[in-house]
N, CA, C and O of each residue as an XYZ file, in Angstrom:
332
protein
N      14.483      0.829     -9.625
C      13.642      1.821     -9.039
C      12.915      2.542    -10.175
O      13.523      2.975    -11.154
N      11.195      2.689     -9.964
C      10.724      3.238    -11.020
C       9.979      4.781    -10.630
O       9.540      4.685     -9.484
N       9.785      5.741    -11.033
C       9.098      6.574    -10.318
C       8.348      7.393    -11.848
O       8.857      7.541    -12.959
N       7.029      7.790    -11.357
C       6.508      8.280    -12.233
C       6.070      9.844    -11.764
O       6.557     10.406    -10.783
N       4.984     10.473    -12.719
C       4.539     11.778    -12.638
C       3.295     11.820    -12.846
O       2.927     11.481    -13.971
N       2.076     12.319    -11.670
C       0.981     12.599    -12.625
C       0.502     14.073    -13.281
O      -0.397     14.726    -12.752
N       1.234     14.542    -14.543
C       0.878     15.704    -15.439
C      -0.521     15.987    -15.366
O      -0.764     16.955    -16.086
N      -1.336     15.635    -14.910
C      -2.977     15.728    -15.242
C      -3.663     16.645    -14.817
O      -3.170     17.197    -13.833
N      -4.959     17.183    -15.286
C      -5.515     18.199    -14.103
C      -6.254     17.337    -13.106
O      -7.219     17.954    -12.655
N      -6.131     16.147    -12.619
C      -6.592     15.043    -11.832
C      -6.007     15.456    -10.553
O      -6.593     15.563     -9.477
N      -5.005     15.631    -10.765
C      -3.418     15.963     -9.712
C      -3.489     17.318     -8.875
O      -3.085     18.364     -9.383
N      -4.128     17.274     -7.288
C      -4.436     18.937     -7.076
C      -2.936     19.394     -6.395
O      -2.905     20.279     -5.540
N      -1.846     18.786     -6.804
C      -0.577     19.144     -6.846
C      -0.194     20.208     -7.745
O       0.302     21.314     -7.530
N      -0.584     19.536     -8.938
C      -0.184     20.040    -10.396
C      -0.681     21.863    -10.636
O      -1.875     22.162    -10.598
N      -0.050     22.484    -10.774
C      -0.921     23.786    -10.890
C      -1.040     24.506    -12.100
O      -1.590     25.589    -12.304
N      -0.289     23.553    -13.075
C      -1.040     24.196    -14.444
C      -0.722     23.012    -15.381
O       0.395     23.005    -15.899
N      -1.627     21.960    -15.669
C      -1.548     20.466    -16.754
C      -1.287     21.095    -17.760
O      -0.946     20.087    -18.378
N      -1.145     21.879    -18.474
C      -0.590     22.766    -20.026
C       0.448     22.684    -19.947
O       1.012     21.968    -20.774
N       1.179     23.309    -19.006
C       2.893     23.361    -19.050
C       3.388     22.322    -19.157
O       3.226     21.273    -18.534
N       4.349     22.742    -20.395
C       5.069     21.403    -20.464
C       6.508     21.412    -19.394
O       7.166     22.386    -19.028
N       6.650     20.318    -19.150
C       7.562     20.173    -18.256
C       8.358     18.935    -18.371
O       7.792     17.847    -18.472
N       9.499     19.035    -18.363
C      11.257     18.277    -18.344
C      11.632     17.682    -17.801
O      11.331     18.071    -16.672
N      12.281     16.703    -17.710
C      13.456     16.040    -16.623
C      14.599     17.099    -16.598
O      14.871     17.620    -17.680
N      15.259     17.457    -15.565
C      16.424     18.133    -15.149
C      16.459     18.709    -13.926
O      15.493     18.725    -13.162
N      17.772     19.295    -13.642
C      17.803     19.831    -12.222
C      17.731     21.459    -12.100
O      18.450     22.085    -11.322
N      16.779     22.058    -12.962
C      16.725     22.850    -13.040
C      14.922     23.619    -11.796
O      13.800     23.149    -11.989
N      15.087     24.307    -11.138
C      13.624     24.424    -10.137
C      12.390     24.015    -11.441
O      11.811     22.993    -11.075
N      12.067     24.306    -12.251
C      11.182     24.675    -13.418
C      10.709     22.737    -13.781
O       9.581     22.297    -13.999
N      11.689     22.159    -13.739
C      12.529     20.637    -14.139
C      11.778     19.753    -12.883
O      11.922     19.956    -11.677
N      10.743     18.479    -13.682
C      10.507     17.403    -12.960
C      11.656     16.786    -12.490
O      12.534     16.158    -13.081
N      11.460     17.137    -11.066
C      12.958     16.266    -10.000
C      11.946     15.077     -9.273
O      10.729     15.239     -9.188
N      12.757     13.690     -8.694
C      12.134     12.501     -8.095
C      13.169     12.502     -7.169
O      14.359     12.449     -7.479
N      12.686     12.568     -5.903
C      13.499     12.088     -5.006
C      13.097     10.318     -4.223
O      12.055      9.697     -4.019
N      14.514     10.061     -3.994
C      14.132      8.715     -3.372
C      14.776      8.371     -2.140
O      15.992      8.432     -1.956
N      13.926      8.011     -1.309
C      14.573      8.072      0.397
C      14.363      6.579      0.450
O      13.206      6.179      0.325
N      15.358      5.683      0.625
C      15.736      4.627      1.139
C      16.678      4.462      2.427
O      17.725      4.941      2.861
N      15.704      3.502      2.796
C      16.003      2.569      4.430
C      16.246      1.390      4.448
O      15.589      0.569      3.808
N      17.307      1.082      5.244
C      18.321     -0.266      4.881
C      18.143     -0.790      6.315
O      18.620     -0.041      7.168
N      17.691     -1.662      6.667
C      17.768     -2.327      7.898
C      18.522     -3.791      7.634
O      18.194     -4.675      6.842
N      19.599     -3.751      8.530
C      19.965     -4.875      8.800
C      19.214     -6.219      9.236
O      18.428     -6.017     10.161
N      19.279     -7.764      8.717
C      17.983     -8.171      9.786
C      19.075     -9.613      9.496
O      19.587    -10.018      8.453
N      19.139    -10.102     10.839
C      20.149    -11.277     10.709
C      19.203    -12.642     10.610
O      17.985    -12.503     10.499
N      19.617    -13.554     10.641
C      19.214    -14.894     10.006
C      17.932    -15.186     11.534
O      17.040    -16.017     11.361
N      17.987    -14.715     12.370
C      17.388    -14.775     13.034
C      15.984    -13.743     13.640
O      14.893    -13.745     14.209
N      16.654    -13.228     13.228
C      15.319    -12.087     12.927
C      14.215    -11.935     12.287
O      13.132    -11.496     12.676
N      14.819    -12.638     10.462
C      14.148    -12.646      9.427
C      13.378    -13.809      9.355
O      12.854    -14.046      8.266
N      13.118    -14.922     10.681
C      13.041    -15.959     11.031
C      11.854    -15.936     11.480
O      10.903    -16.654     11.169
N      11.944    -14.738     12.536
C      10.622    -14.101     13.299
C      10.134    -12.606     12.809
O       9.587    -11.659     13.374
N      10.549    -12.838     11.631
C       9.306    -11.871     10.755
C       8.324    -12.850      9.731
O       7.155    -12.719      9.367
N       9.112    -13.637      9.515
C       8.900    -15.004      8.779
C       7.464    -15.935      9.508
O       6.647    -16.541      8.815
N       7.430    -15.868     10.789
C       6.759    -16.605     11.883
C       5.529    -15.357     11.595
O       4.396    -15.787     11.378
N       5.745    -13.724     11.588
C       4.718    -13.314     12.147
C       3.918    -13.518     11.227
O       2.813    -14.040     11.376
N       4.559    -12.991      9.805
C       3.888    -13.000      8.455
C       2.811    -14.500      8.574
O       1.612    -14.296      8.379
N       3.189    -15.727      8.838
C       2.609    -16.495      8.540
C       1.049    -16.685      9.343
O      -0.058    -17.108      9.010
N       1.614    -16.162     10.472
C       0.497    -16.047     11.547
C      -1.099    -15.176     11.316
O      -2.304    -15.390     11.453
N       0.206    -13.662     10.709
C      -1.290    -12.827     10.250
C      -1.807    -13.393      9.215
O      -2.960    -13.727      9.484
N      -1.375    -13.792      7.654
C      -1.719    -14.779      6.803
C      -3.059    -15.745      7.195
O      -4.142    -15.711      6.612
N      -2.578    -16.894      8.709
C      -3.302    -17.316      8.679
C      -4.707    -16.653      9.608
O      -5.766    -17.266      9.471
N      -4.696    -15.800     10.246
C      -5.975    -15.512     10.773
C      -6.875    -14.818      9.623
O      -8.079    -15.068      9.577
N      -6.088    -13.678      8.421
C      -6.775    -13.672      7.567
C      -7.346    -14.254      6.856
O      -8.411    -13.813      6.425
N      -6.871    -15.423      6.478
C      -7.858    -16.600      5.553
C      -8.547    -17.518      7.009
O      -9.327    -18.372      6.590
N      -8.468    -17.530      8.145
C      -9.390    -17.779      8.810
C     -10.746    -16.753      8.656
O     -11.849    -17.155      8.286
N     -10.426    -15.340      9.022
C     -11.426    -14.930      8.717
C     -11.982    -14.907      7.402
O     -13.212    -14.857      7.428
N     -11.411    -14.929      6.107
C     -12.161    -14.618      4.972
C     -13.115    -16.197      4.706
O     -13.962    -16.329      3.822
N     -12.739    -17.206      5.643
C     -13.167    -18.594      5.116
C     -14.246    -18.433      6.238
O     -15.118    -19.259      5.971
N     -14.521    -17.878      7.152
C     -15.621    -17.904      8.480
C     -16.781    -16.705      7.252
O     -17.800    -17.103      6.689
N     -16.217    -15.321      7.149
C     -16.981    -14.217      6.088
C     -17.485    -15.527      4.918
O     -18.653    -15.880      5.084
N     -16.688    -16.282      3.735
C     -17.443    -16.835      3.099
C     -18.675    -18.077      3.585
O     -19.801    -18.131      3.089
N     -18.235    -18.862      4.482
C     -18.968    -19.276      4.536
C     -20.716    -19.013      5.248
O     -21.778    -19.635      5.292
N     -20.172    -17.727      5.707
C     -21.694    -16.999      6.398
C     -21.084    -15.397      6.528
O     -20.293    -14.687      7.149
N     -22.210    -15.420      5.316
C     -22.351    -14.494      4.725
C     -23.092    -13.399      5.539
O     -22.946    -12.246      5.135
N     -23.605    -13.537      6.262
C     -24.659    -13.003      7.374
C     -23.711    -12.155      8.428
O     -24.370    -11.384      9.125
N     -22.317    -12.154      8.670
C     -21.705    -11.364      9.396
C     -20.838    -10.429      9.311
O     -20.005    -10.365      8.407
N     -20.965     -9.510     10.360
C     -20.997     -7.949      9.948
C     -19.583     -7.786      9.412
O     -19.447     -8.466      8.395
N     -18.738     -7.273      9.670
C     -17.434     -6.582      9.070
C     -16.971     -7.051     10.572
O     -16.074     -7.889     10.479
N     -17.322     -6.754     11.931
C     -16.947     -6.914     13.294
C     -16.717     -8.627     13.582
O     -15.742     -9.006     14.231
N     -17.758     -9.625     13.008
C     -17.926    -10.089     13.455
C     -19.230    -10.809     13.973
O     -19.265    -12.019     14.196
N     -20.471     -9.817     14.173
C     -21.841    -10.309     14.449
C     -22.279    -10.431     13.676
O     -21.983     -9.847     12.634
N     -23.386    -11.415     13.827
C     -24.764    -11.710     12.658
C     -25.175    -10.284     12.485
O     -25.329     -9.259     13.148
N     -25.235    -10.552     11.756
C     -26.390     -9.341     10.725
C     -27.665    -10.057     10.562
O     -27.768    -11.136      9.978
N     -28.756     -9.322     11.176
C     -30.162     -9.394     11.754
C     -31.093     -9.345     10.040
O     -31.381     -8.374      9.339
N     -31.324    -10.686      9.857
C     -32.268    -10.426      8.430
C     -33.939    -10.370      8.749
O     -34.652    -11.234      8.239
N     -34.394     -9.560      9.413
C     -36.016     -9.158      9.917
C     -36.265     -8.852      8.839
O     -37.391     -8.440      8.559
């Protein structure tokens, strides 16, 4: 597990990028919390997540191979009108 920090004034979290600031458990002290979820998934389950994955997979490279080869259609689906 990796977790990082963004110190920056980029960050409209951050309310002062000068301060330096620590690892520890102190309030003042960069703390990371980590919430993990454990689902059980039996041999059969993971079977038909296995099935769906492949399914969405393939309509996406259906569509990205219909988008490359005509180039002319919209984001929806329709021609795009070249007047």
């Amino acid at each position: 597990m990796k977790q990082w920090y963004d110190n920056t004034a980029d960050n409209p979290n951050n309310p002062d990028p000068d301060q330096w600031v620590f690892g520890g458990s102190r309030t003042a002290d960069e703390m990371t919390h980590a919430w993990i979820a454990i689902t059980h998934l039996d041999d059969e389950g993971y079977e038909e997540l296995l099935v769906e994955r492949k399914e969405k997979e393939h309509v996406l490279w259906q569509e990205t191979i219909s988008k490359t080869r005509n180039p002319n259609l919209a984001s929806n689906g329709s021609l795009i009108s070249l007047r």
